[in-house]
TORKE-402744 format. One record per residue: x, z, y of N, C-alpha, C in turn; residue in three letters; residue number from 1; chain. Coordinates in steps of 0.05 Angstrom, whole numbers. Layout:
% residues N
      nx      nz      ny     cax     caz     cay      cx      cz      cy  res    n  chain
       X       Z       Y       X       Z       Y       X       Z       Y  ALA  NUM      A
...
This chain:
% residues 320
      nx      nz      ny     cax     caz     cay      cx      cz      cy  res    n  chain
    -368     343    1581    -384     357    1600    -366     376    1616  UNK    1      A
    -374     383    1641    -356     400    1656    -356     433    1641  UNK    2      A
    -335     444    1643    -330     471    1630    -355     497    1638  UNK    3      A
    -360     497    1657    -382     507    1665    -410     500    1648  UNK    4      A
    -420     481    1636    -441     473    1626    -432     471    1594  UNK    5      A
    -419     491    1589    -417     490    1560    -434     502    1544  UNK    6      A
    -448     523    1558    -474     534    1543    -493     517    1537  UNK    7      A
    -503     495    1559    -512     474    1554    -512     459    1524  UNK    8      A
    -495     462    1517    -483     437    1504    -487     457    1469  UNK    9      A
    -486     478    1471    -480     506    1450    -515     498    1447  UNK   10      A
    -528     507    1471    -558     515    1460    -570     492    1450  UNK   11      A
    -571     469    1453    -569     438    1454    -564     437    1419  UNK   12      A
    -541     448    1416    -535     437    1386    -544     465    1371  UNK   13      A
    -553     485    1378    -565     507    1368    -593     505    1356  UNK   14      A
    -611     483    1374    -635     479    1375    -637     452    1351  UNK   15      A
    -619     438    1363    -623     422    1335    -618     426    1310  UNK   16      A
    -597     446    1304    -597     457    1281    -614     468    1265  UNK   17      A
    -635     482    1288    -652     501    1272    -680     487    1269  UNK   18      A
    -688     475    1298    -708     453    1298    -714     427    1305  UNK   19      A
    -694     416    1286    -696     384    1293    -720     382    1282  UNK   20      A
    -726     347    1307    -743     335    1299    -743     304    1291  UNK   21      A
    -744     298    1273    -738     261    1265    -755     247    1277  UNK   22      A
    -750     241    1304    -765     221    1328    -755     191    1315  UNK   23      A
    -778     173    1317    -761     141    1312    -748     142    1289  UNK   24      A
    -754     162    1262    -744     155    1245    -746     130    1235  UNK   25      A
    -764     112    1232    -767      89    1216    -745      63    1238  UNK   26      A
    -744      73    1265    -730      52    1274    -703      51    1273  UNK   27      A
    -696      80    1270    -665      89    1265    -659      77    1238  UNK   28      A
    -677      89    1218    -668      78    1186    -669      49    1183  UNK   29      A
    -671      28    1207    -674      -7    1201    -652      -9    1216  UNK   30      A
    -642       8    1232    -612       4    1252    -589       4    1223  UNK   31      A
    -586      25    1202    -576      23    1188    -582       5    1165  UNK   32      A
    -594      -2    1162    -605     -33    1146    -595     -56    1155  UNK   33      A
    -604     -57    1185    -590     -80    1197    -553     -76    1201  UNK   34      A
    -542     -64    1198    -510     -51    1205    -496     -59    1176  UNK   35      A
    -512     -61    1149    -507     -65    1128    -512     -93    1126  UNK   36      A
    -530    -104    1141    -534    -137    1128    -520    -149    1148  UNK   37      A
    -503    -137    1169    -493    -149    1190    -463    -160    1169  UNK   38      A
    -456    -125    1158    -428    -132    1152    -432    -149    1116  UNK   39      A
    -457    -146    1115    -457    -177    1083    -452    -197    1088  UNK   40      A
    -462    -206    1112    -457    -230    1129    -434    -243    1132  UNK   41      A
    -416    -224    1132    -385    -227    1139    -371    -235    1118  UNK   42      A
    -348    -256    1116    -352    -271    1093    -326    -245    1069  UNK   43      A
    -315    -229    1090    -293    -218    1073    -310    -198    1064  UNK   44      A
    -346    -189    1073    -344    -160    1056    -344    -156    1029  UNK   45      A
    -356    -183    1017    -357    -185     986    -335    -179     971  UNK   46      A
    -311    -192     985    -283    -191     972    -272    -155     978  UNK   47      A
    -267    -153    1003    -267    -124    1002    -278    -101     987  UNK   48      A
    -306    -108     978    -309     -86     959    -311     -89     947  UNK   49      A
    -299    -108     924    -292    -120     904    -264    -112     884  UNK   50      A
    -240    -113     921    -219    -101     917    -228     -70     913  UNK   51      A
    -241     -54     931    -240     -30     927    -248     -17     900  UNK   52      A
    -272     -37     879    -276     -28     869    -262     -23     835  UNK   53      A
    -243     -49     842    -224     -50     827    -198     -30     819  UNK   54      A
    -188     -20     843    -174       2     857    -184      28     844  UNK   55      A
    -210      32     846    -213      57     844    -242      67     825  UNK   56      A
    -239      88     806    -265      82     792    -288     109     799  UNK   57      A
    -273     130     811    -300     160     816    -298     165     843  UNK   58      A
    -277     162     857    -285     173     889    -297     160     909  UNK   59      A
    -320     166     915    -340     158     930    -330     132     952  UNK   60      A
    -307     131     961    -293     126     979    -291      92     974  UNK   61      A
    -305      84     946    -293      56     940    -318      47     926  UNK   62      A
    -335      61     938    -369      55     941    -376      41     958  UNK   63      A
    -393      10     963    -405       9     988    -421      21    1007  UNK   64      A
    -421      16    1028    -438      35    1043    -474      34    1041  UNK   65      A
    -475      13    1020    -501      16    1016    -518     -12    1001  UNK   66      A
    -530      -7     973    -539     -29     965    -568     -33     967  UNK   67      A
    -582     -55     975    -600     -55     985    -631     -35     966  UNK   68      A
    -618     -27     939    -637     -11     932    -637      27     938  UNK   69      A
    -617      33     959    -607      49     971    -621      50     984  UNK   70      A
    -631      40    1006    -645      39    1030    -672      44    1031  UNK   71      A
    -675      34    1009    -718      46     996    -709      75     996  UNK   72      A
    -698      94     983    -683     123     979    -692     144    1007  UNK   73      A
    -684     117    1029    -681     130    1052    -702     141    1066  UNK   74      A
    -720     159    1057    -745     167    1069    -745     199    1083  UNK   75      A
    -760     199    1103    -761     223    1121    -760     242    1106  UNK   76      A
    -775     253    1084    -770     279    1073    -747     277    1059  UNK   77      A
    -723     255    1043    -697     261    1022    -676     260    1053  UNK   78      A
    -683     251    1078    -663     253    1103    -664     275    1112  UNK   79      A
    -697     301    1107    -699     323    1117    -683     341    1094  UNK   80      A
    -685     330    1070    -680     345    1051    -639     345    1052  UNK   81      A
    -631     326    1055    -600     322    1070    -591     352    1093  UNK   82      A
    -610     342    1114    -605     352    1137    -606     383    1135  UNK   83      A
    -622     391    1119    -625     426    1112    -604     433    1100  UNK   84      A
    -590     410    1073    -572     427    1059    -542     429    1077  UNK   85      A
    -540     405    1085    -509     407    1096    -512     406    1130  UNK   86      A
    -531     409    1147    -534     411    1171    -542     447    1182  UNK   87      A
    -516     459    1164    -521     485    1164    -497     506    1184  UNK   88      A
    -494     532    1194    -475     545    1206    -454     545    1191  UNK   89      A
    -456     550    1168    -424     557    1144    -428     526    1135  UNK   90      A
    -422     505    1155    -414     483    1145    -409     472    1176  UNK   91      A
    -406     482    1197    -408     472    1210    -385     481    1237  UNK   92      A
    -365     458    1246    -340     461    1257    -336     459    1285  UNK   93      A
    -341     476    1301    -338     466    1328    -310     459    1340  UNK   94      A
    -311     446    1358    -277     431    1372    -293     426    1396  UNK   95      A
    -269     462    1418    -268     450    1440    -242     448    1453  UNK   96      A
    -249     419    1466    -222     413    1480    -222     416    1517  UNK   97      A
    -200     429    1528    -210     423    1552    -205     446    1565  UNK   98      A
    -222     451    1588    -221     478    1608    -223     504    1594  UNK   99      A
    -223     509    1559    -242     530    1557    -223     544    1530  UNK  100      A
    -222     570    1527    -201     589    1522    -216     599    1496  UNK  101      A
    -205     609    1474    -225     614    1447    -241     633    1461  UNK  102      A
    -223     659    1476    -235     688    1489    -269     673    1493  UNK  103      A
    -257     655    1509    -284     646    1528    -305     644    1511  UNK  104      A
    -304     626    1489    -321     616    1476    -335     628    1451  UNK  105      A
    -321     642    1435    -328     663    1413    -351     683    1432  UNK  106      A
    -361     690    1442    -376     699    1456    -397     674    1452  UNK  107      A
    -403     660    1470    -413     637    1477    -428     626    1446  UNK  108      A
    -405     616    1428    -420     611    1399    -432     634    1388  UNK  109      A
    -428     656    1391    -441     680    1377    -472     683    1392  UNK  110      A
    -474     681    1409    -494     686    1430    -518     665    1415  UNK  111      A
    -516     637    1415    -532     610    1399    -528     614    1367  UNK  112      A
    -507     620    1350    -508     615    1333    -510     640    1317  UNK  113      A
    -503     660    1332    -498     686    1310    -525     690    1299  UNK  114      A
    -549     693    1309    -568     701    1290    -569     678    1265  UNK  115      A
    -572     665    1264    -571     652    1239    -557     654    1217  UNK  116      A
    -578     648    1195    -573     672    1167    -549     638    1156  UNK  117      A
    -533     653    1136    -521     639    1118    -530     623    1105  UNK  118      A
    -532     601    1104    -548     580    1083    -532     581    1052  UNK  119      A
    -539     577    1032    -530     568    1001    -503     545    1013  UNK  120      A
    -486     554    1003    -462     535    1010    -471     503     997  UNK  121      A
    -470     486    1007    -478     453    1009    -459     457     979  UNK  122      A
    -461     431     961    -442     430     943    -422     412     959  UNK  123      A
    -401     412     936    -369     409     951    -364     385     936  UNK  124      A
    -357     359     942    -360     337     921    -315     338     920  UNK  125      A
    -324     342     887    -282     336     883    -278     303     866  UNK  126      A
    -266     296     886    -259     274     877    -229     266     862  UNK  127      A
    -231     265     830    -209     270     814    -207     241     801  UNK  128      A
    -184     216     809    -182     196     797    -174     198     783  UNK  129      A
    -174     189     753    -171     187     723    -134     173     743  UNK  130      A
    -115     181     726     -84     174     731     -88     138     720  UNK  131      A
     -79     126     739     -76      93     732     -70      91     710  UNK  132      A
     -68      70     693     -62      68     666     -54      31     654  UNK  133      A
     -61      16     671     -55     -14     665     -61     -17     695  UNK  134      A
     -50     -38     702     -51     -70     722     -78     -81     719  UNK  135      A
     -86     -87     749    -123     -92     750    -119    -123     768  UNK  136      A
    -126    -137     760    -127    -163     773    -148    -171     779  UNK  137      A
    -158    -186     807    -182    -213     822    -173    -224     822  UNK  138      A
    -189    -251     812    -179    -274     828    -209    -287     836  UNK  139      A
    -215    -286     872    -232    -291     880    -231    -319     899  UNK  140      A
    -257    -335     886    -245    -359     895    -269    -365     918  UNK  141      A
    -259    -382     944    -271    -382     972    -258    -393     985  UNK  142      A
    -279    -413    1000    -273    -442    1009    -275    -426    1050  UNK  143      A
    -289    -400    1043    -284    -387    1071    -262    -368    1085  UNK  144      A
    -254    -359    1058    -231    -342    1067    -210    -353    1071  UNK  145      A
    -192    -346    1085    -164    -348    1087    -147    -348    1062  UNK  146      A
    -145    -362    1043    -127    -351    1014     -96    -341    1013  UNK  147      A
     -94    -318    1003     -82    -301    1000     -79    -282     981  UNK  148      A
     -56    -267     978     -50    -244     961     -54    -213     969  UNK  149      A
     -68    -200     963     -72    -175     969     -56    -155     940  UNK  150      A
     -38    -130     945     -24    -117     931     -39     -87     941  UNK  151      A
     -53     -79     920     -57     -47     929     -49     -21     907  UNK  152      A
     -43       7     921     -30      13     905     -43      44     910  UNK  153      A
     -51      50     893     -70      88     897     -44     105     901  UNK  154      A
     -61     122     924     -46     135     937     -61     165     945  UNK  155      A
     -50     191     944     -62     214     946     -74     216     967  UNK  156      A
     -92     235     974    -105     244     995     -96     261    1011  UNK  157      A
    -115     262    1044    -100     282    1061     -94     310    1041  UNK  158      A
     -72     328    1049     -72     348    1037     -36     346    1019  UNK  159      A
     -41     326    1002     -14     322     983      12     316    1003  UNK  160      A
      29     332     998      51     333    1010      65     302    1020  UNK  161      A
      58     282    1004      66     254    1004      50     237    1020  UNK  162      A
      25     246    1034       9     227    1039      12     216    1075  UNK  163      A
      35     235    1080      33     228    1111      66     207    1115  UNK  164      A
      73     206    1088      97     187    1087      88     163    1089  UNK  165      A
      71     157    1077      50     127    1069      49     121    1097  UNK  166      A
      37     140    1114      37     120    1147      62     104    1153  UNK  167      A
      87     120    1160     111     110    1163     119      92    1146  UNK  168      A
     114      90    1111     122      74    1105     109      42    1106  UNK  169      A
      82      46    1116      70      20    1120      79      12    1142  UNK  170      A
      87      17    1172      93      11    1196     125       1    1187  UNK  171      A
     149      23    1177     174      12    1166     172      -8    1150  UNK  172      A
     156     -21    1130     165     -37    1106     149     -60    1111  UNK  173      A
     127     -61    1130     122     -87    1144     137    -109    1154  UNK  174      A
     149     -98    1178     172    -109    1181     179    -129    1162  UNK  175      A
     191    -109    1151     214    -124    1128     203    -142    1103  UNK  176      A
     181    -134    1100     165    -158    1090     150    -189    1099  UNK  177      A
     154    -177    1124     151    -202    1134     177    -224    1143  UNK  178      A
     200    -200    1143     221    -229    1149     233    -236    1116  UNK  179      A
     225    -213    1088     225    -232    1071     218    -250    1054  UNK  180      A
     186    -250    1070     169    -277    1060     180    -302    1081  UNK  181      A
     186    -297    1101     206    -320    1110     225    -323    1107  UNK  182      A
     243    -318    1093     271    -319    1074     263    -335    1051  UNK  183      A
     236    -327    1035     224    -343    1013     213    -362    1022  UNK  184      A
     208    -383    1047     202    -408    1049     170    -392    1049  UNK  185      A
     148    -375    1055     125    -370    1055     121    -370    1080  UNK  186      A
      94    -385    1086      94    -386    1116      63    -369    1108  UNK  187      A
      66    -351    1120      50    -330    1119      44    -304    1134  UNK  188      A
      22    -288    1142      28    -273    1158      17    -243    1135  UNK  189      A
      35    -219    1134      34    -196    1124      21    -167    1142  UNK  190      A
      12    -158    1132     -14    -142    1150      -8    -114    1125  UNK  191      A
      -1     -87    1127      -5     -67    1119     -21     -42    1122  UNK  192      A
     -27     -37    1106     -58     -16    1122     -61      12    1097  UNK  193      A
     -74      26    1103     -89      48    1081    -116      42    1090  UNK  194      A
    -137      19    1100    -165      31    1107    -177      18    1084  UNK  195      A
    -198      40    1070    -208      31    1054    -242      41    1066  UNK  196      A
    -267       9    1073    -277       6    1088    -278      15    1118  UNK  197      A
    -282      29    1135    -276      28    1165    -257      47    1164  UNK  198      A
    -245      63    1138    -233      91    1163    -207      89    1139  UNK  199      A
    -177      99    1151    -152      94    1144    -142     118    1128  UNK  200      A
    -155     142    1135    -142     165    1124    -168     181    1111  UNK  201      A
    -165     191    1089    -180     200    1067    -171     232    1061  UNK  202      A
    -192     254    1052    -178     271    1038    -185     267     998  UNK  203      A
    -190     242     996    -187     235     972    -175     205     959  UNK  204      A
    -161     216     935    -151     184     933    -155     164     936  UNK  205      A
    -140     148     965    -144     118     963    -127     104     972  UNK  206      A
    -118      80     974    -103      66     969     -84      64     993  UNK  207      A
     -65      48     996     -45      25    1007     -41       3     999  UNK  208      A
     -54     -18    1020     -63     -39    1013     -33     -62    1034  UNK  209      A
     -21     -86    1007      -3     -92    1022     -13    -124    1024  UNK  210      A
     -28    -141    1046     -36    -162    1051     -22    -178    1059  UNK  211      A
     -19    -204    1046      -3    -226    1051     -28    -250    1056  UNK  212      A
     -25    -269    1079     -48    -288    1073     -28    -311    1081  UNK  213      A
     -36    -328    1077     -17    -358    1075     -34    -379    1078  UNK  214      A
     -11    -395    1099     -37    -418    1110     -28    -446    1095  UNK  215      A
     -18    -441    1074     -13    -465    1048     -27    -450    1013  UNK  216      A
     -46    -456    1013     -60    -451     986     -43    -459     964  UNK  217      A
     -26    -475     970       1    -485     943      16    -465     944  UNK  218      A
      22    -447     973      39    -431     961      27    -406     943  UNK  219      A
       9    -402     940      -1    -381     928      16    -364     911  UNK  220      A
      20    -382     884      40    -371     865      67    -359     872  UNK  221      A
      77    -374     895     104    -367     905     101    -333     920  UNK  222      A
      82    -340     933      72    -322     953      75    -295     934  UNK  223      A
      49    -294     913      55    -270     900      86    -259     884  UNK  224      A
      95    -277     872     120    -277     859     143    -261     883  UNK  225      A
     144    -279     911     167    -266     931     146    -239     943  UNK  226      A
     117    -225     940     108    -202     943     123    -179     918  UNK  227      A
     112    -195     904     123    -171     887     155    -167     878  UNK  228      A
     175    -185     887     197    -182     892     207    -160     904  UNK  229      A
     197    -165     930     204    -141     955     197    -120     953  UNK  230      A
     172    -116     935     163     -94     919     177     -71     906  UNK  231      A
     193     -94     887     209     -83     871     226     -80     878  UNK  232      A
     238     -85     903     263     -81     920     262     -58     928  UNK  233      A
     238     -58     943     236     -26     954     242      -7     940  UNK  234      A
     233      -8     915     251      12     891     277      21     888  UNK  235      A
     284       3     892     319      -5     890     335       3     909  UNK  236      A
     321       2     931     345       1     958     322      10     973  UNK  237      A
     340      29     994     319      48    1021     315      25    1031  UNK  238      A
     295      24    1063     295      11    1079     313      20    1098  UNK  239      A
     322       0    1113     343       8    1142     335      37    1161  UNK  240      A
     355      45    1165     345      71    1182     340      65    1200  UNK  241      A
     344      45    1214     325      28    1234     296      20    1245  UNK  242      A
     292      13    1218     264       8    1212     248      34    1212  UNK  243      A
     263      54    1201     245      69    1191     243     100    1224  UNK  244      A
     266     100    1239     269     103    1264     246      98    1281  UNK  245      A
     242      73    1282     219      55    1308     197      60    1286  UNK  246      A
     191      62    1254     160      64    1257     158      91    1261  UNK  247      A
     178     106    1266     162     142    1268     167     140    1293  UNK  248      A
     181     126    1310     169     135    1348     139     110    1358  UNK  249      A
     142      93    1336     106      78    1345      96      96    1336  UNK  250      A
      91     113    1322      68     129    1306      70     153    1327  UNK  251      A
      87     164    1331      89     191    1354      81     168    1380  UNK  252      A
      82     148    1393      75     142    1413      39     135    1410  UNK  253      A
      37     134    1382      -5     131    1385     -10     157    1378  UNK  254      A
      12     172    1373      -6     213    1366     -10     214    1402  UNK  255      A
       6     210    1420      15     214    1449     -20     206    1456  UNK  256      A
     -17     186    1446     -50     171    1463     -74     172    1451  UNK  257      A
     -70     189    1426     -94     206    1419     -94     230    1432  UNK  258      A
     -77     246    1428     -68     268    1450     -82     277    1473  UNK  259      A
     -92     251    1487     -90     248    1513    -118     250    1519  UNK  260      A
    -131     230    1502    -155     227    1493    -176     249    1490  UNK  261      A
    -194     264    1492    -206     291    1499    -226     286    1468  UNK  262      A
    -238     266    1472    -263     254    1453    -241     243    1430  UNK  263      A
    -224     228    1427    -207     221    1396    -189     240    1394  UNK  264      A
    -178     263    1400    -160     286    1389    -187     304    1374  UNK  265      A
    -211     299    1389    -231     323    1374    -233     312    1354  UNK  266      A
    -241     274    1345    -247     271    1333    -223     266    1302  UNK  267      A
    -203     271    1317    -172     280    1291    -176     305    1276  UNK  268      A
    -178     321    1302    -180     358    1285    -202     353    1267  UNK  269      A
    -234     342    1278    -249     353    1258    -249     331    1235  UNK  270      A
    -236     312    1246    -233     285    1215    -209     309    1188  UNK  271      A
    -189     319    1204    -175     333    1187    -189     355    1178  UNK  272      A
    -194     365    1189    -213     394    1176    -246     389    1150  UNK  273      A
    -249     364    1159    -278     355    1134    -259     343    1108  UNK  274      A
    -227     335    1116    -210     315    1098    -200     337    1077  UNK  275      A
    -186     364    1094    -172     380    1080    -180     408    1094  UNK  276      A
    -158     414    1116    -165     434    1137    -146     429    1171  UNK  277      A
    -159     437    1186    -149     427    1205    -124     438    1209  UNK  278      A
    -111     458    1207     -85     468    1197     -68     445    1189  UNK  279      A
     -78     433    1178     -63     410    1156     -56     388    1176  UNK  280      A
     -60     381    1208     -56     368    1222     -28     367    1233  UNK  281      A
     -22     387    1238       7     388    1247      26     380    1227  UNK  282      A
      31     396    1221      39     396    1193      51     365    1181  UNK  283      A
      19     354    1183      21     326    1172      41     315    1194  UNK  284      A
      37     318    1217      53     302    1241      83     313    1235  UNK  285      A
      88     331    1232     109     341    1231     128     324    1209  UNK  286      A
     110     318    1182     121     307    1162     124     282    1171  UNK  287      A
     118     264    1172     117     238    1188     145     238    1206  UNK  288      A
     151     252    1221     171     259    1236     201     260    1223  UNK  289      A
     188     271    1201     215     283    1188     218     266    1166  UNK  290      A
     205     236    1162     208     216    1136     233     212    1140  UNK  291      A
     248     207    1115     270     191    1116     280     167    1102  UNK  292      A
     291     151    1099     299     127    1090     297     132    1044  UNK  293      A
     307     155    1042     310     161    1019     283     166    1013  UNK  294      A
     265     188    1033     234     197    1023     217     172    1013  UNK  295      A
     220     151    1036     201     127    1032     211     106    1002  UNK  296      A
     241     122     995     241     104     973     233     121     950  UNK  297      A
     235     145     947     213     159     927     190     154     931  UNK  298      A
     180     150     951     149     143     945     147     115     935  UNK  299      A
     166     101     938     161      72     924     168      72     894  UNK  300      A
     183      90     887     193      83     857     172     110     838  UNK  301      A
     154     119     851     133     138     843     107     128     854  UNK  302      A
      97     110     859      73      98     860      72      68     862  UNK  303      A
      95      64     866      90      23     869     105      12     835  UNK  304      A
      86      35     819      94      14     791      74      -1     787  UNK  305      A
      70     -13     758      60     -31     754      28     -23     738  UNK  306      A
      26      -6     728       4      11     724      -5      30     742  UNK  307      A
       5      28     773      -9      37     788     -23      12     810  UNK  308      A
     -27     -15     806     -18     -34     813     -49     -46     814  UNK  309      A
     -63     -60     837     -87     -74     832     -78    -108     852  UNK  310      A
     -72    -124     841     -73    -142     852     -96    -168     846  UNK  311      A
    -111    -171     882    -131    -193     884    -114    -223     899  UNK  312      A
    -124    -228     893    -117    -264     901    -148    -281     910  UNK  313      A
    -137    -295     932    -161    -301     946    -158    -336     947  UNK  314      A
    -165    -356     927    -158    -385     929    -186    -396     938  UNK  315      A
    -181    -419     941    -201    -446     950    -216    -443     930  UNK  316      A
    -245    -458     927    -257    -467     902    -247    -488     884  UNK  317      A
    -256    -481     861    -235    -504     847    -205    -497     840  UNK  318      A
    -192    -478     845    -161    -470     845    -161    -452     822  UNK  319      A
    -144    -449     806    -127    -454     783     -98    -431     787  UNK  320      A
């Protein structure tokens, strides 16, 4: 909105705070019904949270987004009863970006928000994963998927000093995984990620997920065997300072074009501030910046063991 009409926008979210009204609730709550049976539909969601659930056993994060006896739950008074506890002032983060100066604005939010009393602080959900302890294996068989090897490996949340290495090291060690599944005769394509269901960065433990899919179902066995090779390589030996060079200027060239972005830089700060604190943003960039060839190999020889280890496998029906 233009800088001038920011009161607008204050009294706007002032009023709903204090007096919302749930218009079209029943048609809103079948939008999320239907958004859930869209992605059942899809032949990888089964397998995906399958993997996740394998991965991980208390943080909410490796829950689906919803089982169909969830959705009975969803009634106007337990959504009103939501909306009172955590749709409160001492829970609630404003981000402005743009024409407008704190001076300016601290006025402005005091004016809409100051009378309102303190609500009972919302509870604070801690999510504490029991430390890995054995190797967790799928083997999921599907005549629709693509068959392949998936390698995942728990990994801390925003906040832990180590967790903004994991970016760089997934962009650096891609690469190199993919030219040495073609060294191993695997004709296959390798895909690296942290998203565990839609969103990539967490302030609680979750994974790094290292995806191999292969368009020969014979190679399967091979496939995993030269994965977890390279695996264990990474242990052994840094990656090239090369590699590890170009993935920290791709990663500073998509901070640039979030940056830029008015609507996805707000929605960074306040993703970091619900994750950890928004403080913790820089910071994180900063570390990222400053990975080095040696850092990414401590993080491999301190989380890519074998009891930190969940590997799924995705074969044909009938496969062995």
């Amino acid at each position: 909105i233009p800088a001038d009409r920011v009161e607008l926008f204050l009294r706007v979210e002032a009023d709903r705070m204090q007096d919302s009204v749930f218009r079209n609730f029943d048609a809103e709550r079948m939008v999320l019904v239907e958004q859930r049976l869209g992605d059942m539909n899809r032949p990888e969601t089964d397998f995906r949270e399958a993997m996740n659930s394998l991965v991980g056993r208390v943080s909410l994060v490796y829950i689906p987004e919803g089982y169909a006896n969830d959705f009975e739950q969803y009634t106007r008074r337990y959504e009103r009863e939501l909306y009172e506890m955590y749709f409160v002032p001492n829970n609630t983060t404003l981000i402005f970006i743009g024409g407008v100066t704190m001076v300016d604005m601290i006025p402005k939010v005091e004016k809409y928000f100051g009378h309102m009393e303190r609500a009972p602080e919302p509870a604070r959900y801690q999510a504490r994963e029991p430390l890995p302890s054995a190797e967790k294996r799928l083997t999921w068989r599907s005549d629709t998927l693509a068959p392949g090897v998936e390698v995942r490996y728990q990994v801390p949340g925003v906040g832990h000093p180590d967790r903004p290495l994991f970016d760089v090291l997934a962009e650096a060690f891609e690469a190199e995984l993919q030219t040495g599944m073609t060294e191993a005769g695997i004709d296959g394509r390798v895909d690296i990620n942290t998203r565990v269901v839609h969103t990539a960065r967490f302030g609680v433990p979750a994974s790094i997920n290292i995806e191999l899919v292969v368009n020969d179902p014979a190679q399967l066995r091979d496939a995993e065997d030269a994965l977890l090779q390279e695996l264990g390589r990474l242990r052994k030996e840094a990656l090239p300072g090369a590699h590890v060079s170009h993935a920290k200027k791709k990663l500073r060239t998509e901070w640039y074009r979030i940056a830029r972005d008015p609507n996805v830089l707000a929605f960074q700060i306040g993703h970091f501030e619900v994750m950890d604190s928004w403080r913790t943003l820089v910071p994180y960039l900063e570390a990222r910046d400053a990975a080095t060839p040696a850092d990414l190999r401590r993080l491999a020889k301190r989380y890519f063991v074998a009891n930190n280890r969940s590997i799924g496998v995705v074969m044909p029906e009938g496969g062995e």
